[in-house]
C-alpha positions as CSV (number, residue, x, y, z in Angstrom):
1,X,147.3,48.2,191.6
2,X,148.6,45.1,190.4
3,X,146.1,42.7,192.1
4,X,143.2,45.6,190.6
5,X,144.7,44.6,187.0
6,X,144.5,40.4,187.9
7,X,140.7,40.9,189.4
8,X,139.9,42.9,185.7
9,X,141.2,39.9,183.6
10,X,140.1,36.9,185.9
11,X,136.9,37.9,184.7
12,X,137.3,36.8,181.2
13,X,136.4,39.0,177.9
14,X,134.1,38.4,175.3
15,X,135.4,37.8,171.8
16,X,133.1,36.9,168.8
17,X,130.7,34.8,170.8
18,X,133.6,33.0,172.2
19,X,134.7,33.9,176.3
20,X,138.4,34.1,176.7
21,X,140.0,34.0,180.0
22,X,143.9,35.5,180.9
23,X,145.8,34.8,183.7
24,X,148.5,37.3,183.3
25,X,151.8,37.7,185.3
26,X,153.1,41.2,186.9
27,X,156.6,41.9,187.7
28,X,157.0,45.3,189.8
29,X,159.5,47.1,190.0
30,X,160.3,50.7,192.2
31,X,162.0,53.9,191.3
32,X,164.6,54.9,192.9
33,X,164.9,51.5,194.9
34,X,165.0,49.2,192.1
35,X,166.7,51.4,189.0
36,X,167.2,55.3,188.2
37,X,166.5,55.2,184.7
38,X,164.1,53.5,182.4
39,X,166.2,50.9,181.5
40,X,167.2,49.4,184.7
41,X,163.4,49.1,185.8
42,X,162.1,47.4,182.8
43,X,164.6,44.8,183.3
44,X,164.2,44.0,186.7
45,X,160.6,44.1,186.8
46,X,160.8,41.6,183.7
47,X,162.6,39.6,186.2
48,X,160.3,39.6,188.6
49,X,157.7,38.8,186.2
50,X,159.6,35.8,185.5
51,X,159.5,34.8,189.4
52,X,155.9,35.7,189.1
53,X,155.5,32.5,186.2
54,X,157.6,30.5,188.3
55,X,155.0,30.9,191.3
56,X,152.2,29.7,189.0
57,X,150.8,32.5,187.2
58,X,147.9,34.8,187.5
59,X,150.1,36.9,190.4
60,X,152.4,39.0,190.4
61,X,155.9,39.3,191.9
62,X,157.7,42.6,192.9
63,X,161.5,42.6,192.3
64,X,164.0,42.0,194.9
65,X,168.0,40.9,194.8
66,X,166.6,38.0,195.1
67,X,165.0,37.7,192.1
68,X,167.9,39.1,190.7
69,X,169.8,36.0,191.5
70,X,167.7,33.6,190.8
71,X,167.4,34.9,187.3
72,X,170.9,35.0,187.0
73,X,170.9,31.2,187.9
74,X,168.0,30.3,185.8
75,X,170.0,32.3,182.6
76,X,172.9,29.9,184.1
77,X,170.6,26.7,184.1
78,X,169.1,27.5,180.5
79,X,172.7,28.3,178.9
80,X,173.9,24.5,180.8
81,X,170.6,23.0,179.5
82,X,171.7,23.8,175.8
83,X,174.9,22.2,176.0
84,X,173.2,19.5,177.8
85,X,171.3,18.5,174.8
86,X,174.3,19.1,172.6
87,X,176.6,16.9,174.5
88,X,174.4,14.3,175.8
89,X,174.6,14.5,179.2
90,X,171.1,12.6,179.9
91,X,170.7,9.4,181.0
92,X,167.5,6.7,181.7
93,X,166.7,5.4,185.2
94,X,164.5,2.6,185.1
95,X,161.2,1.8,187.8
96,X,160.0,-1.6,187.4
97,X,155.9,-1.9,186.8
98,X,155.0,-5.5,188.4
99,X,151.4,-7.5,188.1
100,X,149.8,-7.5,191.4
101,X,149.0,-11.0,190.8
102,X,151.3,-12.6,189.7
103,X,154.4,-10.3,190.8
104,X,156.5,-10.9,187.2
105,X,157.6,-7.2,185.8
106,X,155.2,-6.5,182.8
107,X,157.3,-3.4,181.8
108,X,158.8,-0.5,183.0
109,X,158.7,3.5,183.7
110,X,162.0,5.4,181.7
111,X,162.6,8.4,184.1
112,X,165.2,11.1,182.7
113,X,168.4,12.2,184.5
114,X,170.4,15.3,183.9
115,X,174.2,14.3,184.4
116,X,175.3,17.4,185.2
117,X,179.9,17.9,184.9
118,X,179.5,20.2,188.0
119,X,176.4,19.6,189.8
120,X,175.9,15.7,189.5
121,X,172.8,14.1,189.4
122,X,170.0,17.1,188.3
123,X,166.5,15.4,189.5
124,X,163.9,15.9,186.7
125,X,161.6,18.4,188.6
126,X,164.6,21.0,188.9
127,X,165.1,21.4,185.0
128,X,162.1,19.8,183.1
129,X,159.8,22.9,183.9
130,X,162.8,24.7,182.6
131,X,163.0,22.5,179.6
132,X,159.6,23.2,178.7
133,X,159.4,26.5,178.8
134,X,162.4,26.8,176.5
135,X,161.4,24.6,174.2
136,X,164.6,21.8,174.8
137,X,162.0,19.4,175.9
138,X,160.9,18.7,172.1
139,X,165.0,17.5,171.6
140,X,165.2,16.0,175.1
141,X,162.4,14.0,175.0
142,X,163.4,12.8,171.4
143,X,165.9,11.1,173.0
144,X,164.5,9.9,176.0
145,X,162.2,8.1,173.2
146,X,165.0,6.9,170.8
147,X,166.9,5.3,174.0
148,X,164.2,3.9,175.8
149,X,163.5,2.1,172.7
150,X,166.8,1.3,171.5
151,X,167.5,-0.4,175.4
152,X,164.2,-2.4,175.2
153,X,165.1,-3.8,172.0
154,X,168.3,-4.7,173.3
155,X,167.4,-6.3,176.2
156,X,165.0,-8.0,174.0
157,X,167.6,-9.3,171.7
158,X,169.7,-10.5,174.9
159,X,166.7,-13.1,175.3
160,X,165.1,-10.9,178.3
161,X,160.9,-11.4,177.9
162,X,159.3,-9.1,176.2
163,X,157.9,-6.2,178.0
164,X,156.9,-2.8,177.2
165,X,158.6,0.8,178.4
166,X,156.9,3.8,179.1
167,X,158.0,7.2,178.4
168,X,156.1,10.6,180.0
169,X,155.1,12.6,177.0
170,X,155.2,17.0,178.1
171,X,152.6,19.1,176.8
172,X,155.0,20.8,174.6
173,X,156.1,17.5,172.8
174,X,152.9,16.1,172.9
175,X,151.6,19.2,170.8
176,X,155.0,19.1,168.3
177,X,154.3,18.8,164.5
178,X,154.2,15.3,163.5
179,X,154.3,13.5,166.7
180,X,153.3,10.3,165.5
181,X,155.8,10.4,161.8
182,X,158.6,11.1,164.7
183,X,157.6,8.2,167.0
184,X,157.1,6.0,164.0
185,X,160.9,7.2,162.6
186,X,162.8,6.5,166.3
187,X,160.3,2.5,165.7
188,X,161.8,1.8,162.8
189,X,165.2,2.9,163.1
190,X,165.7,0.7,166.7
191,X,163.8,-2.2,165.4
192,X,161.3,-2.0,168.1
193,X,157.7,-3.0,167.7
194,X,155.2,-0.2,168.8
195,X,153.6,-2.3,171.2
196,X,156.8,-2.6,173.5
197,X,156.9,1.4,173.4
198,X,154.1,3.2,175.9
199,X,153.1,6.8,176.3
200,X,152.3,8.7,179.2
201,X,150.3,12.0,179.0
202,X,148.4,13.7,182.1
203,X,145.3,14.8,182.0
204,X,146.0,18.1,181.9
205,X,147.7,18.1,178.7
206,X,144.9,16.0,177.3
207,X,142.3,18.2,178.4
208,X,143.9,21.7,177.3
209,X,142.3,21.1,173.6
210,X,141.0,18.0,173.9
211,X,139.8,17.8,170.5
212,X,142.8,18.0,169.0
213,X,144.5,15.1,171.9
214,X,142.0,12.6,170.5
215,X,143.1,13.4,166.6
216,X,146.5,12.8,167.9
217,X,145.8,9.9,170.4
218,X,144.0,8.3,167.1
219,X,147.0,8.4,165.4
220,X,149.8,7.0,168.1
221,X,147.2,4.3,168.8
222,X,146.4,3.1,165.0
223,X,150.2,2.6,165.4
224,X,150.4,0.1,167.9
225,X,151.5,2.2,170.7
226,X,150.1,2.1,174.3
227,X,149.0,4.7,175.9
228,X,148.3,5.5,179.8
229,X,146.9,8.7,181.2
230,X,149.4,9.8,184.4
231,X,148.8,10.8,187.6
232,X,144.8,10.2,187.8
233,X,142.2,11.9,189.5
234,X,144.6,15.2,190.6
235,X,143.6,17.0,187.3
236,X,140.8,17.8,185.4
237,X,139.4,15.5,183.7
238,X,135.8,15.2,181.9
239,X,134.7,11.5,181.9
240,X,132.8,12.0,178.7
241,X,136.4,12.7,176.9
242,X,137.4,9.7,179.1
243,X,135.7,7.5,177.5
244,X,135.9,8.5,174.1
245,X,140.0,8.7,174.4
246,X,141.6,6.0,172.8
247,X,143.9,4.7,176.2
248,X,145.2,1.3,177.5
249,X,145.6,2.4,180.9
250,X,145.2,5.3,183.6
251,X,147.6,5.5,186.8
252,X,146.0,5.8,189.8
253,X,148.2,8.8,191.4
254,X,150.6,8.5,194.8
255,X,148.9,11.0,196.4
256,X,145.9,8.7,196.6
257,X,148.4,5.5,197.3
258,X,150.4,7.4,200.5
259,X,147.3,6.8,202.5
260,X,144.9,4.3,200.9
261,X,145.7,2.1,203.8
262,X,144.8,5.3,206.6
263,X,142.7,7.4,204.8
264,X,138.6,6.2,204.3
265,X,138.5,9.1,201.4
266,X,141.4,8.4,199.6
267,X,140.7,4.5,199.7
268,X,137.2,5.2,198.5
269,X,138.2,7.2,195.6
270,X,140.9,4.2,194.5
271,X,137.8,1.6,195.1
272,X,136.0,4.2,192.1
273,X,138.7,4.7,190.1
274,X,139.6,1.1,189.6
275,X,135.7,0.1,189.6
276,X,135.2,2.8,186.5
277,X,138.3,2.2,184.5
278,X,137.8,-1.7,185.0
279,X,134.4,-0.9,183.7
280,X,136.0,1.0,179.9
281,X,137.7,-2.0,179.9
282,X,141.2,-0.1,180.6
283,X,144.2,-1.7,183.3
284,X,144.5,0.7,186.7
285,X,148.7,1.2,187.2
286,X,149.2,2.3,190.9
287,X,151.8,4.4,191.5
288,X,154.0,5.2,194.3
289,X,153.3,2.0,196.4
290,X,155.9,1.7,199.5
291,X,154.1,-0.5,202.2
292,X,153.2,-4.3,201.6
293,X,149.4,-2.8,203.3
294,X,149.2,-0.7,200.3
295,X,150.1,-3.4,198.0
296,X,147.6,-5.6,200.2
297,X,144.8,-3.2,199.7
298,X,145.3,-2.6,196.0
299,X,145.0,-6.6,195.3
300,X,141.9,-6.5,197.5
301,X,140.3,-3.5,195.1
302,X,141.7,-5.8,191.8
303,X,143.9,-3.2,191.2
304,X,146.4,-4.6,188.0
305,X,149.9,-3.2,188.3
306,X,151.9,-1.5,190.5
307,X,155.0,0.7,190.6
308,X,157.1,2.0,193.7
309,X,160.0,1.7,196.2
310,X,158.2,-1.0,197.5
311,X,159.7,-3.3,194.4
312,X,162.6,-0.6,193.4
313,X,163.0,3.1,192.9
314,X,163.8,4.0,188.9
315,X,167.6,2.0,188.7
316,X,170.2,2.4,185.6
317,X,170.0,0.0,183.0
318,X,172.6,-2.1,184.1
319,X,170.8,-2.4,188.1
320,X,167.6,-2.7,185.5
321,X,168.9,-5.7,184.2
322,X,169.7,-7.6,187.4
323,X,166.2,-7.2,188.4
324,X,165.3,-8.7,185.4
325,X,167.8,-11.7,186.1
């Protein structure tokens, strides 16, 4: 029944000329097994539906103790997520970006931390999705902003060179009211100039309405800010918008870095990525670079800048600054 209901809507509806396409999410649940009254099974199959989300939706999910408990922790996670924000309990890591030719750090990645009282160190891919759906990523990443920028000027004021930071921008925040009046606001209040503050957007957030990403890209980039597109080539991405997308930069992904060195396909899409986005006139950042034969091969494509645990995994600011020493 339920996968009957996902085949109906996966074949889109037609709505004053326009075609509309759902990808809806099913929780299940089963009388008497899972509840003997109304109540009861409504509840646990919206749990399951939640699990179905979780599992990237257009599915469905049927309810199990399982679920159960993992709803229960996710209620847990959310409730700790709000008093996270309230409290402060984030902090910055910092991954040095280096130029492949000359090997001086240009800049820097800000990566966000959850300090968690009771769990310790919460790695960003166990509560960002969370984060996001809640809506605490528009305070969250408010902050990740302010700090970034307030610890660049600082360093800059300590007589460290100049360099720019780079903060990952979610589809939420990047779709906030006023994005650019807030950026501006967290600019002038640390003293930093926009150029030293970068944004990074994937393509998949740019390309969900990307009319509206280039309005706002206009605006960030009429600013002074920089702006990189994250994680290259594993979305979708039309190269007309490409080109007409005001950018600095686009980071070629890991995935394609893990194996440049082994892999004929992967190299050859790094050889056109570079080639293209050399030819807009734009810098190509690779990611995830471990091996000195990746690094190797990236100088031999004129690749520009590199990040990875080949230089240094994302530090804290005060491991940051010894780098810089």
């Amino acid at each position: 029944g339920a996968e009957k209901i996902i085949q109906v809507f996966s074949e889109g509806f037609q709505v004053d000329n326009h075609e509309l396409f759902i990808t809806p999410s099913i929780g299940v649940s089963l009388y008497p097994s899972d509840g003997l009254d109304a109540e009861t099974l409504v509840k646990n199959a919206d749990t399951a539906m939640y699990r179905a989300k979780e599992q990237g939706r257009n599915n469905y999910h049927l309810y199990t103790e399982t679920s159960s408990s993992a709803s229960v922790e996710r209620v847990a996670m959310e409730s700790s997520l709000h008093w996270a924000v309230e409290r402060e309990e984030f902090i910055l890591h910092y991954q040095p970006r280096l130029s492949i030719k000359t090997g001086h750090i240009l800049g820097a990645e800000a990566l966000v931390r959850w300090q968690h009282p009771d769990l310790g160190v919460i790695p960003p891919a166990q509560f960002i999705p969370l984060a996001e759906a809640t809506g605490l990523i528009v305070p969250i990443g408010e902050w990740v902003i302010r700090t970034a920028c307030a610890q660049n000027k600082a360093w800059q004021d300590a007589g460290f060179p100049s360099m720019d930071i780079a903060v990952n921008v979610s589809m939420r925040q990047f779709h906030q009211k006023d994005l650019d009046k807030i950026v501006k606001r967290i600019l002038d209040d640390t003293g930093l100039a926009p150029e030293y503050l970068g944004l990074e957007l994937t393509e998949s957030i740019l390309m969900q309405s990307p009319d509206v990403a280039v309005g706002i890209l206009h605006k960030l980039k009429s600013m002074g800010v920089e702006i990189s597109i994250d994680d290259f080539g594993t979305g979708y991405s039309s190269l007309n918008y490409l080109k007409i997308f005001p950018i600095h930069a686009v980071k070629l992904d890991r995935s394609f870095v893990s194996d440049i060195t082994t892999n004929p396909d992967d190299a050859a899409i790094a050889e056109a990525v570079v080639a293209m986005t050399h030819g807009m006139k734009l810098k190509v950042i690779a990611e995830g670079v471990e091996t000195l034969e990746q690094l190797e091969f990236l100088r031999s494509l004129n690749c520009d800048e590199m990040q990875g645990y080949f230089v240094s995994r994302p530090v804290p600011s005060a491991e940051f600054e010894m780098l810089l020493r």
